[in-house]
C-alpha positions in Angstrom: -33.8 10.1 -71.3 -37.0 8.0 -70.6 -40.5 9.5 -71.7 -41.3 9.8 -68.3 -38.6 12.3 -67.4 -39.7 14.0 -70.8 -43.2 14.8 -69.7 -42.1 15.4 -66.1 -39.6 18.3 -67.6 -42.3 19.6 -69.8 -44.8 19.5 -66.9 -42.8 21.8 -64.8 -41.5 23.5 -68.0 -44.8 24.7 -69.2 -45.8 25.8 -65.3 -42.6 28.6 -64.8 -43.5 29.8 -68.2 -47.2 30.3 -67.5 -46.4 31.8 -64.0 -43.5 34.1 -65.9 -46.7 35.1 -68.4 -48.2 35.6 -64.8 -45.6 38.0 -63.8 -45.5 40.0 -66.9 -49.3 40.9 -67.1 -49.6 40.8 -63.4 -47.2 43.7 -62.9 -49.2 45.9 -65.6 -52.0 45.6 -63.1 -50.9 44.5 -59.6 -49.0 45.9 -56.9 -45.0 45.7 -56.5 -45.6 43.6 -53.5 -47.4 41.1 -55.3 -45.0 41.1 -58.3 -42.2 40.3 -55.6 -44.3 37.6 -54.7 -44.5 36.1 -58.1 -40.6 37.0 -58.2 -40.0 34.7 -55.3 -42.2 31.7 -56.6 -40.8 31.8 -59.4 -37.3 31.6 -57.7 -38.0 28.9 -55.9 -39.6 26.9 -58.7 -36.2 27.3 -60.9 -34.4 26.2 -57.9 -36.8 22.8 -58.0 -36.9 22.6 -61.2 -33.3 22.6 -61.8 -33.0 20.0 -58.5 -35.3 17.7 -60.0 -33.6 17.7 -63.8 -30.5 17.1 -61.9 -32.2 14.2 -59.8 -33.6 12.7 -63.3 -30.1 12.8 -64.7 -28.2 10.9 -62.2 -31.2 8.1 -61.7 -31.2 7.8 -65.8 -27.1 7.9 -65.5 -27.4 4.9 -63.0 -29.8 2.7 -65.1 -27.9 3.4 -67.7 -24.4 2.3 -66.3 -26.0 -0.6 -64.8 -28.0 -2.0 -68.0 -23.5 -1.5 -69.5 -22.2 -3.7 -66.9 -25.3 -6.5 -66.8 -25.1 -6.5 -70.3 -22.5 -9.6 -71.0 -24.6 -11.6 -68.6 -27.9 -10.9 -69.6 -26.7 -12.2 -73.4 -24.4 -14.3 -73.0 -24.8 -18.0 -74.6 -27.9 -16.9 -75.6 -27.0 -17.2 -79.1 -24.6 -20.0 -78.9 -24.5 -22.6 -81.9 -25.9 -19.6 -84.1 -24.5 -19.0 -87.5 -25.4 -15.3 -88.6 -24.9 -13.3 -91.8 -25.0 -9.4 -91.1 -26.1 -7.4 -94.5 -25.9 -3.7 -94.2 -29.2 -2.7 -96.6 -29.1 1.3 -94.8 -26.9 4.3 -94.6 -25.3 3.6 -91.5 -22.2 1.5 -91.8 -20.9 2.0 -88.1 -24.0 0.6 -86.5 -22.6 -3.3 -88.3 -19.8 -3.4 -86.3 -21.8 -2.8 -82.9 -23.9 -5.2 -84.3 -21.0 -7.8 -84.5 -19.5 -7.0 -81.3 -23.1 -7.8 -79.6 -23.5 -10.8 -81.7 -20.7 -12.2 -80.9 -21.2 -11.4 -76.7 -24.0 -13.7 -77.4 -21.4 -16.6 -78.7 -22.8 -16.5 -82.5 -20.7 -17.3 -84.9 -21.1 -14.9 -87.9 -19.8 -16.4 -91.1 -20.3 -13.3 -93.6 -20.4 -9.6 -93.7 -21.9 -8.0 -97.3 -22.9 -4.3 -97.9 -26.0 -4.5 -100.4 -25.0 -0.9 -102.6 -27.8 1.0 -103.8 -27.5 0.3 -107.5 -29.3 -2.9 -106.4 -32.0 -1.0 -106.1 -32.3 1.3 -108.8 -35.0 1.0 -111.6 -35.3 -2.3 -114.0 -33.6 -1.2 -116.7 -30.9 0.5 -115.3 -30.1 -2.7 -112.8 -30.4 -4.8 -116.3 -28.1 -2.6 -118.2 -25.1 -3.0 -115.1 -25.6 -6.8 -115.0 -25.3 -7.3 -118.3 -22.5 -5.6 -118.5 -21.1 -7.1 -115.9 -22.0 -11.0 -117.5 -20.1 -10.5 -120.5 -17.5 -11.0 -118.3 -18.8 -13.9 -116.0 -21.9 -15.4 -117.7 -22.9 -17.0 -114.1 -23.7 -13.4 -113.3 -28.0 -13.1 -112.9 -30.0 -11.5 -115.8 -32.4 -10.0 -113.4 -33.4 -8.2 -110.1 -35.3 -11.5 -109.1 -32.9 -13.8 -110.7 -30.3 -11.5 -108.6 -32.1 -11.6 -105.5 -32.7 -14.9 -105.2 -28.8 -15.3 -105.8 -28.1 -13.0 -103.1 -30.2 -15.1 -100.5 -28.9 -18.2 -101.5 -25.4 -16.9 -100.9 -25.9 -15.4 -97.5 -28.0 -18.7 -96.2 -24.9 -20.7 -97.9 -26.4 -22.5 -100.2 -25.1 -21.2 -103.2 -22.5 -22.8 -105.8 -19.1 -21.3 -106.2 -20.3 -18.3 -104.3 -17.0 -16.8 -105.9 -17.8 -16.9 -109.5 -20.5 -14.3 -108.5 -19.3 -12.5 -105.6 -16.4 -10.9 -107.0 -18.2 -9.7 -110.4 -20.9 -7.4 -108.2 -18.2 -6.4 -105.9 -16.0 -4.9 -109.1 -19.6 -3.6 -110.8 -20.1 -1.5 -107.5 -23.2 -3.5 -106.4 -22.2 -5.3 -103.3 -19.2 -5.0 -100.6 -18.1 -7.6 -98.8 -15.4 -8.5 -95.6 -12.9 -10.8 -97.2 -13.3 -13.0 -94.4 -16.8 -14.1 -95.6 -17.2 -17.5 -95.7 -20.2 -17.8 -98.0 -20.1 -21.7 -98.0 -21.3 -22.5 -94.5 -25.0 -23.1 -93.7 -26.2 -20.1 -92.3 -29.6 -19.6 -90.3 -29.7 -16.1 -89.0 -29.8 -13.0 -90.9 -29.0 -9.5 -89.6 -30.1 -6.1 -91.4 -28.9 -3.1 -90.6 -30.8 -0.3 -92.0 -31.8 3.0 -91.6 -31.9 5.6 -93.8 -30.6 9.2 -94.9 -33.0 9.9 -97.1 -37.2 9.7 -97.2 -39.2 8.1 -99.7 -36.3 5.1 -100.6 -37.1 2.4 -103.7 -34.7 0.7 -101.7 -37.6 -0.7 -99.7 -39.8 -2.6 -102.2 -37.0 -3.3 -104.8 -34.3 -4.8 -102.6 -35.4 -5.3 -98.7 -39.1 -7.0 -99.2 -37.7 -9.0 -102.1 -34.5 -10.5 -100.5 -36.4 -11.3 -96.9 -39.7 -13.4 -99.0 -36.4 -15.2 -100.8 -34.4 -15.6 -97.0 -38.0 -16.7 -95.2 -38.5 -18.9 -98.2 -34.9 -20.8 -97.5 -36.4 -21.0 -93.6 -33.7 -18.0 -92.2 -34.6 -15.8 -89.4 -34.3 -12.4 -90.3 -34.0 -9.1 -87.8 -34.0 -5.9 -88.8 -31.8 -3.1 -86.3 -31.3 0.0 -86.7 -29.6 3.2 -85.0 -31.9 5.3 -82.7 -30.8 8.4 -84.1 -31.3 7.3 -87.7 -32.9 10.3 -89.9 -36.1 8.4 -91.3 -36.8 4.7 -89.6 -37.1 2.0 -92.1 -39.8 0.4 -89.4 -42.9 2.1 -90.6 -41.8 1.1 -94.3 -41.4 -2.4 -93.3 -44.6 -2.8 -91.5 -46.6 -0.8 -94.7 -44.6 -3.7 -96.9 -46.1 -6.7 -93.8 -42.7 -7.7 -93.4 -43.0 -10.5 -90.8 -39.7 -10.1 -89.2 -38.4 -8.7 -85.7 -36.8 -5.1 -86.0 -35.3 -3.2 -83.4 -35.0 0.2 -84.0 -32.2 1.1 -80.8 -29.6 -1.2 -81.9 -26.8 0.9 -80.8 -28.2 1.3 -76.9 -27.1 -1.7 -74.6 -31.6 -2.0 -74.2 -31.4 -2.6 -77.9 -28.8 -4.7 -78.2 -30.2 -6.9 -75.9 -33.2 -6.7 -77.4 -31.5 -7.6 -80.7 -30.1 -10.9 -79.2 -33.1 -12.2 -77.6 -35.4 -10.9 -81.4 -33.2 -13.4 -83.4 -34.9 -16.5 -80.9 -38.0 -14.9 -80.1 -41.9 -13.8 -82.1 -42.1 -11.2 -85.0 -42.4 -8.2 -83.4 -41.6 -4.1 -83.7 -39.5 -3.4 -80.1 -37.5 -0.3 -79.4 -38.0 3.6 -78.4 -39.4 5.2 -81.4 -43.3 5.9 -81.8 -43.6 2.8 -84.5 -42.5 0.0 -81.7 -45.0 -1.9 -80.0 -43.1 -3.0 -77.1 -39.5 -2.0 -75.8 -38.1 -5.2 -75.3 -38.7 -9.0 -77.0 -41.3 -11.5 -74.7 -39.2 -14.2 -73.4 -37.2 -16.9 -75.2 -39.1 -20.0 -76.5 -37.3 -22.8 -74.4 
């Protein structure tokens, strides 16, 4: 439903309600022939109104099932040659594999999946306490959130040594997830978050998400954030209060934002989508 068929609805909404207001006081004080009147207008304006929502519907319904069927064109090669890593930082796992699907539309290769837990984020000492657990088993394991974080970027940029001798030891310590198809030893440019979250007020924010894209940016990846429309709290706001200089789309599971997502990874920093926080709906065009 686009804003514009939102204040049209509430436009005529707010008008049958004030003439049924009309119609209540009016027949305290007015005659029955006027009340009929008011009966009859209001009649008729149900009848329009319930024309025109229907009208709305059917022009959204067509925009909609035309935006599905242009979609493969409008992305297609777009992202050819690309290698992608997609790291799922929110709460909602089902938006990765639309991400995939979109990515791949575009002909981008995407070498690794990896779900960053939240026990990455919890407080110092806690995240201390797990790793060094977890490195009396494999020493190469990091001391630290930093030390960690800069681990993590390496290994989804692919320039990390025996990714496996760390990989495995924070997937068994319930800190990461990851497809076993990985492949966390090719060169990898692009990096895809997928956030959102269930919950307000997330550390996740400042002790895992700003930290691991200033390591990624440092390594020269791209990094987009996406995220469902429907997500309870937007991790947009949050990201522009932490000057995140990254592209975020926060519609990714519309075809409008997964187009948007495709043309975001080649295209300027910006905050596009439908939710009050975005700046523009769709990314400018492609730099040649």
């Amino acid at each position: 439903m686009s804003p514009g068929f939102k204040y049209h609805l509430v436009t005529v909404s707010a008008i049958f309600f004030a003439l049924t207001i009309g119609l209540v006081i009016g027949s305290l004080y007015l005659s029955p022939q006027l009340a009929e009147r008011q009966n009859r207008a209001i009649d008729a304006l149900r009848v329009a109104l319930d024309r025109d929502v229907r009208e709305q519907r059917e022009r959204v319904q067509r925009y909609e099932d035309f935006f599905e069927q242009a979609l493969p064109s409008l992305v297609q090669r777009r992202l050819l040659g690309a290698s992608v890593a997609l790291v799922q930082v929110g709460d909602y796992p089902e938006l990765t594999e639309k991400v995939r699907d979109t990515l791949q539309l575009a002909d981008a290769t995407i070498f690794s999946r990896t779900t960053l837990l939240p026990g990455l984020s919890r407080p110092e000492p806690l995240l201390k306490s797990t790793l060094s657990a977890v490195r009396k088993e494999a020493p190469g394991v990091p001391a630290d959130r930093q030390e960690l974080i800069r681990t993590l970027a390496s290994l989804l940029t692919g320039s990390l040594n025996a990714p496996e001798t760390v990989i495995e030891p924070l997937a068994r310590a319930g800190l990461i997830q990851y497809d076993r198809n990985s492949d966390y030893t090719r060169p990898t440019r692009f990096v895809v978050l997928i956030a959102g979250s269930q919950e307000a007020n997330s550390r996740r924010h400042g002790n895992l998400d700003a930290l691991l894209i200033a390591e990624l940016q440092k390594r020269n990846a791209i990094v987009v954030m996406c995220e469902p429309s429907g997500a309870r709290f937007s991790d947009v706001e949050a990201y522009r209060e932490l000057n995140l200089q990254i592209s975020m789309i926060d519609n990714a599971d519309q075809d409008i934002g997964r187009c948007a997502l495709v043309y975001a990874l080649r295209g300027e920093p910006g905050t596009y989508g439908i939710k009050p926080v975005a700046r523009r709906l769709f990314p400018p065009p492609l730099r040649p």
